[in-house]
C-alpha positions in Angstrom: 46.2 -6.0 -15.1 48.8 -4.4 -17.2 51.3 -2.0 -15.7 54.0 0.2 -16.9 57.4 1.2 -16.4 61.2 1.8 -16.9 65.0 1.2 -16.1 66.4 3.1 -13.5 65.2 6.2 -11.8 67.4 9.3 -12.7 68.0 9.2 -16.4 64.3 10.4 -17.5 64.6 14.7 -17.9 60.8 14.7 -19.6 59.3 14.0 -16.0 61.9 15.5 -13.8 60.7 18.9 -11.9 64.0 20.2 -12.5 63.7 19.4 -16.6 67.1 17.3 -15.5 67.2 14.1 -13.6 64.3 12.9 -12.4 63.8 11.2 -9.0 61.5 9.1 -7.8 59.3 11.9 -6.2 59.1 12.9 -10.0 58.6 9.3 -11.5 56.2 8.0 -9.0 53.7 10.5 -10.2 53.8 8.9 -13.8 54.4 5.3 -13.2 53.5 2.7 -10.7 56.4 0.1 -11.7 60.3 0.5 -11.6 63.0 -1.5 -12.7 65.7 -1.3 -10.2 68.8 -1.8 -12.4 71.4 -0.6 -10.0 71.8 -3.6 -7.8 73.3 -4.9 -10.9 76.5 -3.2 -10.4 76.3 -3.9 -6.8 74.2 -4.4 -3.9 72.9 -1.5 -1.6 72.3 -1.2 1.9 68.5 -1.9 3.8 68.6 1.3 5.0 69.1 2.8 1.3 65.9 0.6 0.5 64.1 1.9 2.8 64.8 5.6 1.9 63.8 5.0 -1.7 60.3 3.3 -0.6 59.8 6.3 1.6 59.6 8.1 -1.7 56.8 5.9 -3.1 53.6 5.5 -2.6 52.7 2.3 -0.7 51.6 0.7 -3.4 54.5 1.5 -5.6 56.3 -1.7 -7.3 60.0 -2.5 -7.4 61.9 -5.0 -9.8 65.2 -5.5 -8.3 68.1 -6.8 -10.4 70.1 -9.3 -9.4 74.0 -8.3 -9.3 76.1 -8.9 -11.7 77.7 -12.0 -9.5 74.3 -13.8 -9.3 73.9 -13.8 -13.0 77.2 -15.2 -13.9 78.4 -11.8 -15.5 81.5 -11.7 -13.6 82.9 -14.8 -11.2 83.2 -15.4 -7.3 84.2 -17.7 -4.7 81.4 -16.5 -2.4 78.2 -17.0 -4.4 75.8 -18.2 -1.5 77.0 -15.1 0.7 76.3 -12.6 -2.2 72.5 -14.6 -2.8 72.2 -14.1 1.2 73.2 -10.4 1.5 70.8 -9.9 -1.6 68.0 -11.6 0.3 68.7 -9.4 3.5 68.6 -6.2 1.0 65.3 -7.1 -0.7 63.5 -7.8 2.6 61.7 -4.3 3.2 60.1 -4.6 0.2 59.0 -8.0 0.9 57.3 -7.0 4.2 55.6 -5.1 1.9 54.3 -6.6 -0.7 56.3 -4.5 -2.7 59.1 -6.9 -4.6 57.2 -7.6 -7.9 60.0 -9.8 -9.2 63.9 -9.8 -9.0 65.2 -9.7 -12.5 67.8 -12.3 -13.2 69.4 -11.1 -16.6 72.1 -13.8 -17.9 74.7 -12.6 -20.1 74.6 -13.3 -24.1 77.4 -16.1 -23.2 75.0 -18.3 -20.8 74.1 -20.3 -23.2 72.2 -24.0 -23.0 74.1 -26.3 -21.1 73.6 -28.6 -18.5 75.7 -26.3 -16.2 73.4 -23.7 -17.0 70.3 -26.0 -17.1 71.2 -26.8 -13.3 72.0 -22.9 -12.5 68.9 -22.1 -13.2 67.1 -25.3 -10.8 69.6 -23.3 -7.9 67.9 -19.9 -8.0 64.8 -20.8 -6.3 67.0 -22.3 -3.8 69.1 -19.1 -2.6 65.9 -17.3 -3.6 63.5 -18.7 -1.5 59.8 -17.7 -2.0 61.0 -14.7 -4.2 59.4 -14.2 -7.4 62.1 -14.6 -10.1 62.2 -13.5 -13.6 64.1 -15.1 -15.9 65.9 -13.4 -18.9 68.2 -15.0 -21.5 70.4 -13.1 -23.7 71.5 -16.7 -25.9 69.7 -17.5 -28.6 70.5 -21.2 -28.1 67.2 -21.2 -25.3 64.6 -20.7 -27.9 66.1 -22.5 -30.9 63.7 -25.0 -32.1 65.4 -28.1 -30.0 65.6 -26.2 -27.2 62.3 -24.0 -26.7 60.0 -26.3 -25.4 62.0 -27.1 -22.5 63.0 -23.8 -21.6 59.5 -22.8 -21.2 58.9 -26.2 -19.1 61.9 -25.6 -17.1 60.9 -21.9 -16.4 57.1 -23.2 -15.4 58.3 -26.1 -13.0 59.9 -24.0 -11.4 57.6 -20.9 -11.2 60.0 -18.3 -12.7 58.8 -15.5 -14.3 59.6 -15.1 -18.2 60.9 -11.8 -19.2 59.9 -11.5 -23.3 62.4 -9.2 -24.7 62.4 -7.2 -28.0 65.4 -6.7 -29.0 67.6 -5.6 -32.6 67.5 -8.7 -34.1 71.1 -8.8 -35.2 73.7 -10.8 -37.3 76.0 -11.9 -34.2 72.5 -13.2 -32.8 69.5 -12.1 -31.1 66.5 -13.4 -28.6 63.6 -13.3 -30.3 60.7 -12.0 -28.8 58.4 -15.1 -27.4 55.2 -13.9 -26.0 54.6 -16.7 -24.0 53.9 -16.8 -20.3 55.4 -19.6 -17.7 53.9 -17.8 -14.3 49.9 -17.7 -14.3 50.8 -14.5 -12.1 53.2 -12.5 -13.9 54.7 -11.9 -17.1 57.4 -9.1 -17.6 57.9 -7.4 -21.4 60.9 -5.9 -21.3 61.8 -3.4 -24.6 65.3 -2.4 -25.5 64.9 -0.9 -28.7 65.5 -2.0 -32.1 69.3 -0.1 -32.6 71.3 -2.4 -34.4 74.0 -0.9 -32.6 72.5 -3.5 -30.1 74.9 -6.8 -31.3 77.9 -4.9 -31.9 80.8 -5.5 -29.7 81.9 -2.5 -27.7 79.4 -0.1 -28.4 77.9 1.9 -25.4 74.6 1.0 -23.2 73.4 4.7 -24.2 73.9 3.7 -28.2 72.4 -0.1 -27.8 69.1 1.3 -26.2 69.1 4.1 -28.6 65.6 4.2 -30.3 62.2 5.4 -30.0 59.3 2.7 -31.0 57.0 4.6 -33.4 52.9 4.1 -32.8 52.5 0.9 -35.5 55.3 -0.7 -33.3 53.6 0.0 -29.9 50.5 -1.6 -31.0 52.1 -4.2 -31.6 53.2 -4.6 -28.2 49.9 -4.0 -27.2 48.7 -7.0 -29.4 51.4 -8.8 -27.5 49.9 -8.5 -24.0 47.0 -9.2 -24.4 47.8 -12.2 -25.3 50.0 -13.0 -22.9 48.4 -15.5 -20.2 49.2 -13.7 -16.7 46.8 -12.2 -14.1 49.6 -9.4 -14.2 51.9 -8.1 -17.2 54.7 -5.5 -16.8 56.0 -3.1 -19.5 59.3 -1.8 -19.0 60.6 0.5 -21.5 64.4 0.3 -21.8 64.9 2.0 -24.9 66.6 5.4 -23.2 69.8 5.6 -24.9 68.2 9.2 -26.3 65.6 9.5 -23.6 63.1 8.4 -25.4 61.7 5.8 -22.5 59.4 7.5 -20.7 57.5 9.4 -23.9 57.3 5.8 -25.7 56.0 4.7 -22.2 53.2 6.8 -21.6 52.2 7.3 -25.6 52.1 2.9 -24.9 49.8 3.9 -21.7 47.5 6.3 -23.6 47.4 3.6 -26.1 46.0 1.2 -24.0 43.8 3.9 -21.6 45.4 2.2 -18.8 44.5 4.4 -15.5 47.1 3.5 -12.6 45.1 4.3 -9.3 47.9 5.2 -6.3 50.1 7.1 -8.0 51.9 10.3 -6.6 50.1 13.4 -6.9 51.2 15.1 -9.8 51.5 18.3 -9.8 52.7 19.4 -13.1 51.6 17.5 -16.7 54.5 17.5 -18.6 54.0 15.4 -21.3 
């Protein structure tokens, strides 16, 4: 099964009912997926999960992000309490069947290293029985004498791989590398091919800057099918101009994927 969908909730004005910023009343009548990206920045409370799953329909899916802390962006003395309060946070959508995966994004410095290598061995630990998905921002995890066990590290352990397309820039890139490691789940996640992407400094909203055009959607398309999952997720996170959630259902028209549970719509307004 192939499903669809994009970062954050807000930031999509061709869906929202006010033609501003969408919520998830408005995107749950579109898409059946969301990535979650917010928890990056920090963790939020049960009781503001609970209010966004009231806004879904039951069968609605959620990729959480972990926080900035559990991916080694920024440092702390208190690592196993931040993995515990995340665990506590994700629970109401464990109870119902509703956690798809929780993203782990590393940063374009966690590179290979046997420090890193052994990082990676922890996250099953202080995520026990969650589906994780793994995402690497080095190119050092899928040069040549390095690829081959990356892959085997992600399937002994059970982790999801996130395949990225990215600018592929100067400074360095990760390639996109359409292969699965979880027999269950295999995320593609698209940030847009903005060169702007490898330059130091520039904005989120310039890096994810681009619309895909149709010969570059089919390619994806190619992509997934090929991908050997029971389950592959698109999420479109090229919405630096807001060009996410038109790229994402021009992908879904593409493919004549029908998503069965969604919202009702009640206005078509693509």
């Amino acid at each position: 099964m192939i499903s669809v969908g994009l970062t954050s909730v807000a930031d999509h004005p061709s869906i929202a009912a006010n033609g501003k910023r969408s919520s998830f009343a408005d995107y749950a009548q579109y898409f059946p997926v969301i990535e979650l990206d917010t928890t990056f920045y920090g963790l939020k409370t049960v009781e503001q999960i609970r209010r966004w799953q009231a806004q879904v329909p039951a069968s609605f899916q959620f990729i959480v992000k972990a926080s900035k802390l559990m991916t080694k962006h920024e440092a702390t003395q208190d690592l196993v309490a931040e993995f515990s309060r995340f665990n506590d946070m994700v629970a109401p959508l464990v109870a119902t069947h509703q956690l798809q995966a929780v993203l782990c994004q590393f940063p374009p410095y966690f590179g290979v290293t046997a420090e890193n290598v052994r990082y990676l061995q922890n996250l099953n630990q202080w995520l026990p029985d969650l589906p994780i998905a793994v995402e690497f921002r080095h190119a050092s995890w899928y040069l040549p004498a390095y690829r081959d066990a990356t892959i085997s590290l992600l399937q002994a352990a059970g982790d999801i791989h996130v395949v990225v397309d990215e600018a592929q820039t100067v400074g360095g890139s990760v390639p996109l590398v359409p292969i699965a490691t979880n027999p269950d789940l295999t995320i593609l996640r698209l940030h847009g091919r903005n060169q702007a992407w490898g330059q130091s400094g520039a904005k989120t909203t310039e890096r994810t800057n681009y619309r895909y055009s149709q010969a570059e959607l089919q390619q994806f398309a190619t992509t997934v099918h090929h991908l050997k999952s029971k389950n592959v997720t698109v999420i479109f996170n090229n919405n630096g101009g807001h060009d996410a959630a038109a790229n994402a259902q021009a992908f879904i028209d593409m493919l004549g994927l029908d998503f069965p549970g969604l919202a009702p719509r009640q206005l078509d307004l693509f």
